[in-house]
C-alpha positions in Angstrom: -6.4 10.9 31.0 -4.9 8.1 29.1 -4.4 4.2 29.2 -1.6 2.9 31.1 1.3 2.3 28.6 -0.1 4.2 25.7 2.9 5.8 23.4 1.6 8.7 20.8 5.5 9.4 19.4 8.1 10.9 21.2 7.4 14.5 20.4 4.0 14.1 21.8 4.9 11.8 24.5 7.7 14.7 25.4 5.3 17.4 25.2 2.6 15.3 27.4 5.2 15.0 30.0 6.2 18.5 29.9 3.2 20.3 29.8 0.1 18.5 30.9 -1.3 16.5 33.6 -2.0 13.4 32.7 -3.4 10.8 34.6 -2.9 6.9 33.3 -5.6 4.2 34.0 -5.1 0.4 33.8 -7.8 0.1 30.9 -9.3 2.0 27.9 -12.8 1.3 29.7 -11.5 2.6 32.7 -10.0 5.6 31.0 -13.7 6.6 29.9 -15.2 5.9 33.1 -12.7 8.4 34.8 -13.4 11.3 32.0 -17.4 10.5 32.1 -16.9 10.6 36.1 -15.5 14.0 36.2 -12.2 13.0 37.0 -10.4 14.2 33.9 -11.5 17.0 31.9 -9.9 15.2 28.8 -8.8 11.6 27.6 -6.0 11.0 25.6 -6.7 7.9 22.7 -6.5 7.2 18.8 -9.6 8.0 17.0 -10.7 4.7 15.7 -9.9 3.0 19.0 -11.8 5.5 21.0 -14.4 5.6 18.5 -14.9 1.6 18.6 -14.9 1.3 22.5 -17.2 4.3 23.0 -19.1 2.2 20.9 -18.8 -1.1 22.6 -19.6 0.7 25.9 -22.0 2.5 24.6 -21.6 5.4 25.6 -20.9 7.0 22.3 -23.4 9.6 22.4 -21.4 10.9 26.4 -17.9 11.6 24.8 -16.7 14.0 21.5 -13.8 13.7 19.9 -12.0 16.4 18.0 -12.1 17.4 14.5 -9.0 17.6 14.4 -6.1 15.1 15.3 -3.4 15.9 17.8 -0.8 13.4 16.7 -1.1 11.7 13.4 1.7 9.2 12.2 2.6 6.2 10.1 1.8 2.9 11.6 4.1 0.1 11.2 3.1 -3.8 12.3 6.3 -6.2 12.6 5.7 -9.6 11.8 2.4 -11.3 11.8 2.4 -15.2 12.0 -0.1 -17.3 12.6 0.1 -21.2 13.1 -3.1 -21.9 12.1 -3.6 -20.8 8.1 -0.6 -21.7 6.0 1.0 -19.2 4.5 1.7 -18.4 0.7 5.0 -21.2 0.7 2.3 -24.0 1.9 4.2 -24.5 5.5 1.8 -23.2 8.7 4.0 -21.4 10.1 7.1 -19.0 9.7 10.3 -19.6 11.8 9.3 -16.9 14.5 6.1 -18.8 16.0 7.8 -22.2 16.6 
């Protein structure tokens, strides 16, 4: 069980596809619902996202997550703009977000 959409690299993502069944639900609160309702007998998320909407949920104390990770990788973040706080130039906001 996973979240509709969800990418863990393309190894992983090839291996997923190949080898396990995984079903895909249109939500990460509806992913935990499914595995707490029997319907999966794993789920499929990053370990600080999980962790945080367990959380949220609160249902922390229903669901385990490995010791160890499955899929670790670096994360990269494209451009970040925002129109509200100026940025380090003085204008509020960078030639993207017009």
């Amino acid at each position: 069980m996973t979240n509709a959409g969800e990418s863990f690299g393309d190894t992983f993502d090839v291996y997923m596809a190949k080898d396990l069944t995984v079903m895909r639900a249109g939500g990460v609160d509806k992913t935990f619902a499914a595995l707490l309702a029997h319907q999966a007998d794993y789920m499929i998320i990053g370990l600080y996202p999980g962790r945080n909407e367990a959380k949220r949920l609160g249902i922390a104390d229903k669901v385990a997550f490995l010791p160890k990770a499955l899929v670790s990788a670096d994360m990269y973040v494209g451009r970040i703009c925002s129109r509200k706080f100026p940025r380090a130039n003085g204008t509020r906001s960078c030639p993207s977000c017009k």
